[in-house]
C-alpha positions as MATLAB code, in Angstrom:
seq = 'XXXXXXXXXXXXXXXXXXXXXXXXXXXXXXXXXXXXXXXXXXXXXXXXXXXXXXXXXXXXXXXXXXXXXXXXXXXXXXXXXXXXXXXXXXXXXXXXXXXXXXXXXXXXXXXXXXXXXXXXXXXXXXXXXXXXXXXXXXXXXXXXXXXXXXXXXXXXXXXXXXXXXXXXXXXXXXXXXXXXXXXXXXXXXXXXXXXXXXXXXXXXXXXXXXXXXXXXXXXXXXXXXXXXXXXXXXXXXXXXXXXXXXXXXXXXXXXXXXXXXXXXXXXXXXXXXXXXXXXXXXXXXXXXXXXXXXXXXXXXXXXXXXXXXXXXXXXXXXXXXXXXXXXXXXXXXXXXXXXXXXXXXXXXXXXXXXXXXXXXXXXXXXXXXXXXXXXXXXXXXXXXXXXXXXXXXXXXXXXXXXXXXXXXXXXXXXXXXXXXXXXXXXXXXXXXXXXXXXXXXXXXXXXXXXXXXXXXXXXXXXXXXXXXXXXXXXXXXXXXXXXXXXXXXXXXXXXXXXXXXXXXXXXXXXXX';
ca = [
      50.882  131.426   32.985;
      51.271  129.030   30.288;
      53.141  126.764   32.613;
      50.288  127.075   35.478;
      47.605  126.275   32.496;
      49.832  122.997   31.912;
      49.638  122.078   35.266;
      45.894  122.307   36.014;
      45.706  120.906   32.566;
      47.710  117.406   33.924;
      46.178  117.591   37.654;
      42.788  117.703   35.427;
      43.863  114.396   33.808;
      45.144  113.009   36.460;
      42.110  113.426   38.440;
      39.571  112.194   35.341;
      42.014  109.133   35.187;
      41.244  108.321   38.762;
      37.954  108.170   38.485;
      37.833  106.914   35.266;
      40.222  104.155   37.106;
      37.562  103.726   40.075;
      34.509  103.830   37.993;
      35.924  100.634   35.785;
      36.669   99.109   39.328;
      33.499  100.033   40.245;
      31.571   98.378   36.928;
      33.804   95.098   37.330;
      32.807   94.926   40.948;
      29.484   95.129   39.925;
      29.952   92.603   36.646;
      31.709   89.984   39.395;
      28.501   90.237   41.485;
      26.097   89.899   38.965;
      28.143   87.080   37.295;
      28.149   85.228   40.668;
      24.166   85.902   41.153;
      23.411   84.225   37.475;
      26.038   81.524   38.889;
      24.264   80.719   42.223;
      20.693   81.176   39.987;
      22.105   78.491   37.823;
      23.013   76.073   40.170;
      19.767   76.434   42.442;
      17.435   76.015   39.328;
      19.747   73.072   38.603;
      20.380   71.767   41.715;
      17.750   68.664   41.357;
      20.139   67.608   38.782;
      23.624   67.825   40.672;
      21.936   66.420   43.463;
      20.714   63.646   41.041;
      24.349   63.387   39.635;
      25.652   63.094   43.210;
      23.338   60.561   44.429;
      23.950   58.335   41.339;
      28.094   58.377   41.335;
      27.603   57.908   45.151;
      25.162   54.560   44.887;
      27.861   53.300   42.188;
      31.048   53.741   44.167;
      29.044   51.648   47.230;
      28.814   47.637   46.502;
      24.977   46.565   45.551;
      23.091   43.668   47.129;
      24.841   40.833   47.197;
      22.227   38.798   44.803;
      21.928   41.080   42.321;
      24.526   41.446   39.412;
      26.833   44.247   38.920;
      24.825   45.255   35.954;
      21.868   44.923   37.553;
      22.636   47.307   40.082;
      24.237   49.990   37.843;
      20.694   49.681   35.783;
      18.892   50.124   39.413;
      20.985   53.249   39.762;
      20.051   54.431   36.607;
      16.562   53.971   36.909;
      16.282   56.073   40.405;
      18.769   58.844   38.698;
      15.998   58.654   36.017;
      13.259   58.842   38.138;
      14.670   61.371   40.536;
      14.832   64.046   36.959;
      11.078   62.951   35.446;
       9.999   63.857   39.245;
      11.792   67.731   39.464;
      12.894   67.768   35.844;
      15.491   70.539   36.509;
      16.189   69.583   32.632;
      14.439   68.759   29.822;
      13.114   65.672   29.814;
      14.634   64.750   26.243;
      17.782   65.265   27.729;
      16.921   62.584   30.373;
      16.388   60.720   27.462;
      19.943   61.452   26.131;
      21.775   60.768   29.620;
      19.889   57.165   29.305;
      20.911   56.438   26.257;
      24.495   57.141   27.123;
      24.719   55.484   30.208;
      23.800   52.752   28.503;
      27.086   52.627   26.406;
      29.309   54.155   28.935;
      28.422   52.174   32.161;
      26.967   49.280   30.868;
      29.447   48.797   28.143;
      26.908   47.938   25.828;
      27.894   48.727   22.100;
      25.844   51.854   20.791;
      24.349   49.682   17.907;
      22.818   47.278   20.523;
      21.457   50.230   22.633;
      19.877   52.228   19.191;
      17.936   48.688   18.163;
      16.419   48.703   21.313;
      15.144   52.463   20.746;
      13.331   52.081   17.684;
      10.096   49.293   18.636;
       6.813   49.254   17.074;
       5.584   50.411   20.285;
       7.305   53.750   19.530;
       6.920   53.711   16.333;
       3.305   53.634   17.161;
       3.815   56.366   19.985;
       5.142   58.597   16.897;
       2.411   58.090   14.420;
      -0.243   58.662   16.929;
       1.133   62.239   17.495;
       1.448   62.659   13.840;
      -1.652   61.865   13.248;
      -3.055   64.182   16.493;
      -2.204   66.981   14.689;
      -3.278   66.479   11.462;
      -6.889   65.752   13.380;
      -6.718   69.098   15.515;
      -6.172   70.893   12.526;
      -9.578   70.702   10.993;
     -10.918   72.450   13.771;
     -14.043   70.970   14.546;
     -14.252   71.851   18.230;
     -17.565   73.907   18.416;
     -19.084   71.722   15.840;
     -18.512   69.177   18.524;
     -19.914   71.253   21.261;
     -23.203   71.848   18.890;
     -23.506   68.008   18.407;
     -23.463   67.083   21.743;
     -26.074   69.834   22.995;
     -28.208   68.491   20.025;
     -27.782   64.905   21.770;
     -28.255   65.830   25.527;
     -30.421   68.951   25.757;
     -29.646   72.005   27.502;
     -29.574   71.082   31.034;
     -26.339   71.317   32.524;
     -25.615   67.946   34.207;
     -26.861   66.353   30.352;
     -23.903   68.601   28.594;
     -21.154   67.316   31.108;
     -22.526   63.703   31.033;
     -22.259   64.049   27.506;
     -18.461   66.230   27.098;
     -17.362   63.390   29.357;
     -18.756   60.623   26.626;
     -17.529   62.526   23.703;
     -14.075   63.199   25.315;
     -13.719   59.531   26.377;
     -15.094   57.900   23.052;
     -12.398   59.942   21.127;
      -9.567   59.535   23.633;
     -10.003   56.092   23.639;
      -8.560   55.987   20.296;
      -7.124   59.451   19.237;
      -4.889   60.278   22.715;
      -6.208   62.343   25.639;
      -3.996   64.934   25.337;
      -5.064   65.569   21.567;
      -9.063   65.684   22.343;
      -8.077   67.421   25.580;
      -6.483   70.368   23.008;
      -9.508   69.951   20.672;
     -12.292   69.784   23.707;
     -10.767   72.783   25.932;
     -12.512   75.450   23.330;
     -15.507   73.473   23.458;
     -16.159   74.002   27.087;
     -14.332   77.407   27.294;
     -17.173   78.110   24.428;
     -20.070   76.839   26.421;
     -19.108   78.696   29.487;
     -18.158   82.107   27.858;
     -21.343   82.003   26.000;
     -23.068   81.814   29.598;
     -21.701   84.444   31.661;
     -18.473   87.044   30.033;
     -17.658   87.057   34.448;
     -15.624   83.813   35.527;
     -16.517   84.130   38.983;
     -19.699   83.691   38.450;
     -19.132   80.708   36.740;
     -16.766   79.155   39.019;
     -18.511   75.542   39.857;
     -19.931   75.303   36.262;
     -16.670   75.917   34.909;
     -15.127   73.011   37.323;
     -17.524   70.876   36.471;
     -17.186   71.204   32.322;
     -13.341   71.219   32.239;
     -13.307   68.380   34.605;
     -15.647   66.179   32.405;
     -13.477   67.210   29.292;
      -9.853   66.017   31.407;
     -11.554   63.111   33.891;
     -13.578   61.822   30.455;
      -9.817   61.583   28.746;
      -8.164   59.882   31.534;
     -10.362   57.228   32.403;
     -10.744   56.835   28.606;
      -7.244   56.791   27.620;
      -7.180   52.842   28.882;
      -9.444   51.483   26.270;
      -7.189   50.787   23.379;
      -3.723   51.283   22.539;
      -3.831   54.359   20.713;
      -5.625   56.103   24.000;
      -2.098   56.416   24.956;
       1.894   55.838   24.898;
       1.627   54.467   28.699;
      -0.569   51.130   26.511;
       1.786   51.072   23.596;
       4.327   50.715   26.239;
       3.123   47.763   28.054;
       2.283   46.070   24.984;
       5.714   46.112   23.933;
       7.211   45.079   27.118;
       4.552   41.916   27.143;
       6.085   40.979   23.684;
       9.707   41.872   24.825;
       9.940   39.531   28.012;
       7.217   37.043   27.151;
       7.043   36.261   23.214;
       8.495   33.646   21.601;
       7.445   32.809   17.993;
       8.539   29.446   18.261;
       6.200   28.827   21.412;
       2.473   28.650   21.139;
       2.174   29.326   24.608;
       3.060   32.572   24.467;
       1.221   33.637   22.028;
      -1.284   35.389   24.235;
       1.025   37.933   25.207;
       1.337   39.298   21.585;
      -1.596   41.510   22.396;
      -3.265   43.215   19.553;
      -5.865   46.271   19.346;
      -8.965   44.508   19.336;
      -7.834   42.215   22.332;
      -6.869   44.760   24.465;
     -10.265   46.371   23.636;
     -12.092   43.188   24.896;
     -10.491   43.995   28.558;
     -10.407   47.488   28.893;
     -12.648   49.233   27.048;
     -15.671   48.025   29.084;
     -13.802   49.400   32.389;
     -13.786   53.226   30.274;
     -17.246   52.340   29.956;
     -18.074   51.471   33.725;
     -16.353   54.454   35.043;
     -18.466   57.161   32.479;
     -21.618   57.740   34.952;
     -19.169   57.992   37.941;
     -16.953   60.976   36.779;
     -20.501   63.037   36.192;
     -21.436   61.982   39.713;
     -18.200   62.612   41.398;
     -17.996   65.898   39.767;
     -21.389   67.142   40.705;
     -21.436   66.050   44.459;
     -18.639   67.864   44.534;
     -18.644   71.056   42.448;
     -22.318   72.697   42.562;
     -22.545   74.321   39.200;
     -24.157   77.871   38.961;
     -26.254   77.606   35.928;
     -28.776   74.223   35.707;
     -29.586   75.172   32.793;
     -27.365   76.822   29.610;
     -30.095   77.403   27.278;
     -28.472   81.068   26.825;
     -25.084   79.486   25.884;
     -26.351   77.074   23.476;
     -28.416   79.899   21.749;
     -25.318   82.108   20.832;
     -23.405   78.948   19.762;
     -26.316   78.359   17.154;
     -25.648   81.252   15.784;
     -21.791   81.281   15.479;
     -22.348   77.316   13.801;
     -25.116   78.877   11.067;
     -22.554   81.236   10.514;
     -19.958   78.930    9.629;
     -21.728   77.036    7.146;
     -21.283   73.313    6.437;
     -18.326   70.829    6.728;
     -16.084   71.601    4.676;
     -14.495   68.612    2.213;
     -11.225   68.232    3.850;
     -12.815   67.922    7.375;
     -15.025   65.198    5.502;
     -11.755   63.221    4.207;
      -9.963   63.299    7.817;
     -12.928   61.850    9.263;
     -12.841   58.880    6.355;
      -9.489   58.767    6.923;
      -9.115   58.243   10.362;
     -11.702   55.911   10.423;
      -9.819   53.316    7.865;
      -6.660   53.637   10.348;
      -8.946   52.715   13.414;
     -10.029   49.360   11.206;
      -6.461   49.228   10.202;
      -5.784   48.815   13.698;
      -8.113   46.093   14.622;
      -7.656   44.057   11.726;
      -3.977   44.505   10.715;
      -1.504   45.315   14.057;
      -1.389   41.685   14.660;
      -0.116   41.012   11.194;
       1.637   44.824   10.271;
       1.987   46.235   14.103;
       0.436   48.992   15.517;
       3.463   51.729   14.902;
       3.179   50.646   10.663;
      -0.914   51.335   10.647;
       0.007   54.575   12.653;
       2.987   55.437   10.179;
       0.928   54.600    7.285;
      -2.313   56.960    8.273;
       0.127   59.949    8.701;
       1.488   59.363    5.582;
      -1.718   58.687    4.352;
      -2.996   62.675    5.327;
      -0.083   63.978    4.349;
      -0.086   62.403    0.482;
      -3.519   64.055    0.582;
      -2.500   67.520    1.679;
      -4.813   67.388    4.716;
      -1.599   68.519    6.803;
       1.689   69.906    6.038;
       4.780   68.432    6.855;
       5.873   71.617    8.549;
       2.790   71.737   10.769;
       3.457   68.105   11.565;
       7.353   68.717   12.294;
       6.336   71.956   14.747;
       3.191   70.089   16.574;
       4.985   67.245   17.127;
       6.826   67.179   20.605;
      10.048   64.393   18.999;
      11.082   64.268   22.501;
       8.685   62.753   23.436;
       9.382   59.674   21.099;
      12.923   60.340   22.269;
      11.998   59.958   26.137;
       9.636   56.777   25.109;
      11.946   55.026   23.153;
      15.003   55.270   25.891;
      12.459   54.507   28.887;
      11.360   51.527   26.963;
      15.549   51.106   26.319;
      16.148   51.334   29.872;
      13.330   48.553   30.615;
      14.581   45.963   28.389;
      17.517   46.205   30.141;
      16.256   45.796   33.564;
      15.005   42.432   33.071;
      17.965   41.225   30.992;
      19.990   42.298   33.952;
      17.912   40.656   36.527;
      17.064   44.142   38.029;
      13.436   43.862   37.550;
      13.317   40.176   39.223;
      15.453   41.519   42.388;
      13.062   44.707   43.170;
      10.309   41.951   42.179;
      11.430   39.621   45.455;
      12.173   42.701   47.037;
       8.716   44.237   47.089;
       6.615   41.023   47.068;
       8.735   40.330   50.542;
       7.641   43.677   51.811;
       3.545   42.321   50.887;
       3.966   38.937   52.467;
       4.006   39.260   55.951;
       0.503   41.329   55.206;
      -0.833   38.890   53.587;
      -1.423   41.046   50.196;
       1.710   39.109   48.346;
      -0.954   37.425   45.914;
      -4.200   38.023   44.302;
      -6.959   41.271   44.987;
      -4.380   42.039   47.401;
      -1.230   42.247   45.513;
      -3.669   43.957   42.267;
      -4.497   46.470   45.228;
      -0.779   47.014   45.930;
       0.473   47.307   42.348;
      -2.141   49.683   41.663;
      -1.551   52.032   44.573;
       1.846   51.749   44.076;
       1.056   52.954   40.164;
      -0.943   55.677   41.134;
       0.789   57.203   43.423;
       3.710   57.315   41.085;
       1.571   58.559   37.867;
       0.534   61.195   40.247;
       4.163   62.712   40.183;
       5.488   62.150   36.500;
       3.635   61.574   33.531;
       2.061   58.247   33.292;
       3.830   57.404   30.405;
       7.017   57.753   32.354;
       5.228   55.912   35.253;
       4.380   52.806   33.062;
       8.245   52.666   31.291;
       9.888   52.609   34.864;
       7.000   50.442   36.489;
       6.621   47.542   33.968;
       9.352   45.624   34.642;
       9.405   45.398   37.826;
       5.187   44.663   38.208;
       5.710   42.154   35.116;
       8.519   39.866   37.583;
       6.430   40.563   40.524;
       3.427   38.544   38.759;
       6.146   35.953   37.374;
       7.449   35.509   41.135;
       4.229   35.496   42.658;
       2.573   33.118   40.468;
       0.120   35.611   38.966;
      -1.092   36.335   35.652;
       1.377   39.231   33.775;
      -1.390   39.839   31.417;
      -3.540   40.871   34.093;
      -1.012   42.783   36.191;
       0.196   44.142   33.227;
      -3.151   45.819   32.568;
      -3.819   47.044   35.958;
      -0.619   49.046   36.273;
      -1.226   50.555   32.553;
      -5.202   51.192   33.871;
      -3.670   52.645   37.309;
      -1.468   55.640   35.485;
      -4.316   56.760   34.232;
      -5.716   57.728   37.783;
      -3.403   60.833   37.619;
      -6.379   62.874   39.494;
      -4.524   64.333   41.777;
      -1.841   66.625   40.300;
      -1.415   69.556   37.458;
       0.989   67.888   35.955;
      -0.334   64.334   36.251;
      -1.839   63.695   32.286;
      -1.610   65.927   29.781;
      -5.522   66.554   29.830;
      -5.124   67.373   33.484;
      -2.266   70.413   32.497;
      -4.072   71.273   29.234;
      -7.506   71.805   30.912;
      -5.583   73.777   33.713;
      -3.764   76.266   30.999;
      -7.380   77.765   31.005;
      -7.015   79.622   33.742;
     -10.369   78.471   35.379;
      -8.787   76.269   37.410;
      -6.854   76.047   40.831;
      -4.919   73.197   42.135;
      -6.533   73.005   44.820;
      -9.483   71.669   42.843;
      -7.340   69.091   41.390;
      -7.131   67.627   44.718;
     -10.565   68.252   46.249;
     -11.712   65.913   43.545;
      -8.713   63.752   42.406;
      -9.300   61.762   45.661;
     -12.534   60.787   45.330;
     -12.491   59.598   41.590;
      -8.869   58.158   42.619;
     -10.898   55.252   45.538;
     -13.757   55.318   43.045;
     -11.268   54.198   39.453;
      -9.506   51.619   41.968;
     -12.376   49.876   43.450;
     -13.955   49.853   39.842;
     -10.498   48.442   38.723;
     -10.722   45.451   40.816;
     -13.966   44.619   40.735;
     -13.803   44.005   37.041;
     -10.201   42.606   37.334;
     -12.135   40.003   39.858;
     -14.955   39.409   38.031;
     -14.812   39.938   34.175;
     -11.328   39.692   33.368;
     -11.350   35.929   34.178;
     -14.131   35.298   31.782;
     -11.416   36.121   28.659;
      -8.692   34.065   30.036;
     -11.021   31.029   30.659;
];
């Protein structure tokens, strides 16, 4: 008996082994197709990138044109395997940022010293004080106080708020950043339209039309100095990179400094204010004419609050003496110092802390700024720039558009409909090379088609992800993309026309 027990005892085993055997076979079957599903997830979420990769060691292992250098055309390649990754970004764009910088060294055999000077301009230096200072600004929280000053200006009606959200929005995106007011205005309208119906879809066309003014009043205002944005600080420094020489009077027009660029731009932001309001309301029919019943709760909520406090009191002062610090010293100091110095200035004071300034500052964006701007200054010391210059300006001529309105009209098409796929910031470092030669070859003014490809990315209408006001006022969730496009045309023909009208008529007046 004991001998029987035995055996069931080892057929027992035996049997448990088995399927212990087959369920482990089982669970690494399963592991092996699961770890094969994360692997084909990984490469289809990356496959913009190995596509990139491919297209990029394929383009160098072919010959390039036969009048362009070697360098040149490894640049060229660079700049399309760039542009290809700001388009999909199936990475981060930092990392972008980090592939340019090594390609640099490792293609271009450029020593790394060489390539890190060329990273660190006033222009970004500039680029990273202005976000600095962006946050130390949003912290004070001043948004409904803003909303309560302009009903107090305009009145209740509804198309008087949006006219005047669109001249608040552009009068402090003109020289804090778009995407900073954009952050600071979205509560304002979200507050205005809460406040007048608690159901969004009743509110649909009212809500279009307030978020619009806040985004549209940011973009078109975003051109009038060089603070409104890094896509200005950018062409400023690629003006003084391929143009300025301090030995040579001459070219001391293209040092451009805040106040100048002021004189031709800001009077464009100005031009296109009554437009946006127009555009928006012939094409979004708002609900409510008038938001009387808004503006009455948001009274309250302001009593409520009490008055300014002190430190909101000191930011304003503050920021105010780094606005005159850049009209009176960047030609002397440089933009990026004034910027530098005003952060450092709010920080001393314990308006902001450096740990609220080192998490609301995006550093890759500096990164991607300073290795687009990298990438640029190569380009024209390579002669890339000049080739795609004959290039396109042969692709204009037998139109007829290879010089004057008609070659603004191309460059600025060709601008938009680039800024409407990457950020215009991105649009403007990749661009401004090539448009600066183009004006060089064709005989034109590179102050003046410098301008109208900087004033071009901001007519990013079209897309979510065109300007950061466009994707901030979007996060709201009051939005479809759809909308983006049943208006982005129209202010799109209306910015461009504006664009060369005053590019025709008033810009001349400065250079005479």
């Amino acid at each position: 008996m004991n001998a029987n027990i035995i055996t069931d005892s080892l057929q027992a085993n035996e049997y448990a082994s088995d399927w212990s055997v087959r369920f482990r076979r089982v669970g690494y079957q399963r592991m092996l197709v699961m770890r094969s599903q994360v692997n084909l997830y990984y490469f289809w979420e990356k496959r913009w990138f190995f596509l990139a990769m491919a297209i990029g060691a394929l383009l160098i292992s072919i010959d390039g044109p036969p009048n362009l250098s070697h360098e040149g055309y490894i640049v060229l390649v660079m700049s399309v395997v760039a542009t290809i990754l700001f388009i999909t970004e199936p990475i981060p764009l930092p990392t972008v940022a980090l592939l340019i910088i090594v390609g640099q060294v490792l293609l271009l055999d450029l020593d790394s010293t060489t390539v890190a000077k060329t990273l660190m301009t006033d222009s970004v230096l500039f680029i990273m004080g202005s976000l600095m200072l962006a946050v130390a600004v949003v912290k004070q929280q001043l948004d409904k106080r803003i909303a309560w000053y302009i009903v107090q200006m305009t009145g209740t009606k509804t198309v008087s708020i949006c006219f005047g959200i669109t001249v608040v929005s552009g009068i402090l995106a003109s020289f804090v950043g778009e995407h900073t007011v954009a952050a600071m205005m979205l509560p304002v309208g979200i507050t205005l339209i809460t406040l007048t119906s608690d159901n969004p879809k009743r509110v649909r066309n009212l809500a279009a039309v307030l978020l619009f003014s806040i985004c549209y009043g940011c973009s078109v205002a975003g051109i009038g100095t060089p603070s409104g944005g890094a896509r200005n600080a950018i062409m400023v420094g690629y003006w003084k990179e391929f143009f300025y020489d301090p030995a040579s009077p001459e070219t001391h027009q293209y040092l451009m400094d805040y106040w100048k660029w002021m004189t031709y731009a800001y009077p464009l932001f100005l031009v296109q204010l009554p437009f946006v309001t127009l555009i928006l309301f012939l094409t979004f029919k708002p609900e409510y004419k008038d938001l009387s019943r808004g503006v009455a709760k948001l009274r309250t909520q302001i009593l409520m609050q009490g008055p300014l406090r002190p430190s909101a009191w000191l930011s304003i002062v503050f920021f105010m003496l780094i606005l005159s610090g850049w009209i009176t010293m960047s030609s002397e100091w440089g933009m990026g110092t004034v910027a530098v110095l005003g952060a450092a200035a709010f920080l001393i004071a314990g308006l902001v802390r450096w740990e609220e300034i080192n998490s609301g500052v995006n550093w890759g964006v500096v990164l991607l700024y300073a290795a687009a701007i990298s990438l640029g200054v190569e380009m024209k010391v390579t002669g890339a720039a000049e080739w795609i210059a004959e290039s396109f300006l042969a692709l204009l001529s037998p139109i007829g558009i290879d010089s004057g309105v008609g070659l603004w009209a191309a460059v600025s098409v060709l601008t938009t409909s680039v800024t409407n796929t990457m950020s215009n910031g991105a649009a403007v470092a990749v661009l401004g090379p090539i448009v600066l030669k183009v004006a060089v070859v064709a005989g034109e003014n590179p102050i003046v088609v410098g301008f109208i490809t900087a004033v071009s990315s901001a007519f990013a209408y079209l897309t979510v992800v065109g300007t950061p006001a466009c994707t901030i006022v979007y996060s709201s969730g009051y939005l479809k993309t759809t909308d983006f496009l049943k208006v982005g045309w129209r202010m799109a023909i209306v910015s461009t026309a504006l664009l060369l009208v005053v590019a025709s008529t008033y810009w001349p007046l400065l250079e005479g």
